[in-house]
N, C-alpha and C positions, 0 to 999 in steps of 0.2 A: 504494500500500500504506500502509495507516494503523498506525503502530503503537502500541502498546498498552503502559501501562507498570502493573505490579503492585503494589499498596500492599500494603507488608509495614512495619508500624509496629513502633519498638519502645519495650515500657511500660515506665514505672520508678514505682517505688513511692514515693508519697506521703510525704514528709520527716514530716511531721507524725501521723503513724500510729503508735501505740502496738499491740505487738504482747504479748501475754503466753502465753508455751507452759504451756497448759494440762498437759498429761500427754505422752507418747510417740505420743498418736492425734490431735492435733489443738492451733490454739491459737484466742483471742479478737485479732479486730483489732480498734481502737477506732483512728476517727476523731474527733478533737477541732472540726472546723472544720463536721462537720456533727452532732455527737453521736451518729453511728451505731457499732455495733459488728455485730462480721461473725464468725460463728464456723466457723474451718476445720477439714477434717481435715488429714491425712500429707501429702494429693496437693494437697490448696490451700493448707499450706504451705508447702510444694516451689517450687509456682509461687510465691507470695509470694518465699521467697528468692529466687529466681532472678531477680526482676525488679531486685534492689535496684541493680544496676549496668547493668540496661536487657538488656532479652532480647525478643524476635521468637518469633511463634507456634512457628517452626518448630525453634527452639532451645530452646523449652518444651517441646516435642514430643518431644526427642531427650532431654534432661533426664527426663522422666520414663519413658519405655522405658529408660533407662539404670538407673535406682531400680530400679521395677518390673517386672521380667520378666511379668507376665502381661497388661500393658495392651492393650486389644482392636486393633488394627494401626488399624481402621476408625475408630472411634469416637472418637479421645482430640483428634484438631486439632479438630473443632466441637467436643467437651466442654470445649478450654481455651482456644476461642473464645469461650465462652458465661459460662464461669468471668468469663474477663478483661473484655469488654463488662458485667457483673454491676457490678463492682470500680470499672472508670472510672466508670462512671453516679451510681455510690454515693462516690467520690470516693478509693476508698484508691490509686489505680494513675492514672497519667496516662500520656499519650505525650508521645514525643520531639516539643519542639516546641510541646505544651503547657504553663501554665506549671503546674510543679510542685515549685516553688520553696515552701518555707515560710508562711505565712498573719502573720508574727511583725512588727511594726515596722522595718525600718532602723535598724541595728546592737545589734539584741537578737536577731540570728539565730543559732543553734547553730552 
């Protein structure tokens, strides 16, 4: 019997990430390290906080069914699958493990 072990990552958000809450519907993330900026709603910036002490899909998942009473049961783990792979690629969200330490010199870090 072979067993099989499940990769269940968990992401924490990019130290270096400036976030500014636009209104009550959404905010602007700005990445400094690649000059991107990334504009969310309510529900990506749910998951943005949620990451900032490291969270797991499946804790995202329950996070936001807990907010949102009408989230679709089926839909919401690939939708904040697809959120989260979006964010790492683009660089505001890293995983445990990777580094996601600061971009800043040796003892000029925050």
């Amino acid at each position: 019997m072979v067993a099989t072990v499940e990769r269940n990552p968990v992401y924490l958000q990019n130290p270096d990430v400036v976030v500014r809450e636009v209104d009550e519907d959404g905010a602007l993330l700005f990445n400094p390290d690649s000059n991107s900026i990334r504009v969310v709603n309510r529900t990506g910036l749910l998951i943005w906080e949620l990451c900032e002490k490291g969270s797991n899909v499946p804790a995202l998942v329950a996070g936001l069914k807990e907010t949102f009473d009408k989230a679709p049961e089926d839909d919401v783990p690939a939708q904040v699958e697809a959120f989260l792979a979006e964010l790492v690629q683009n660089g505001f969200l890293g995983q445990e493990g990777d580094d996601v330490q600061s971009s800043e010199p040796e003892g000029r870090q925050r």
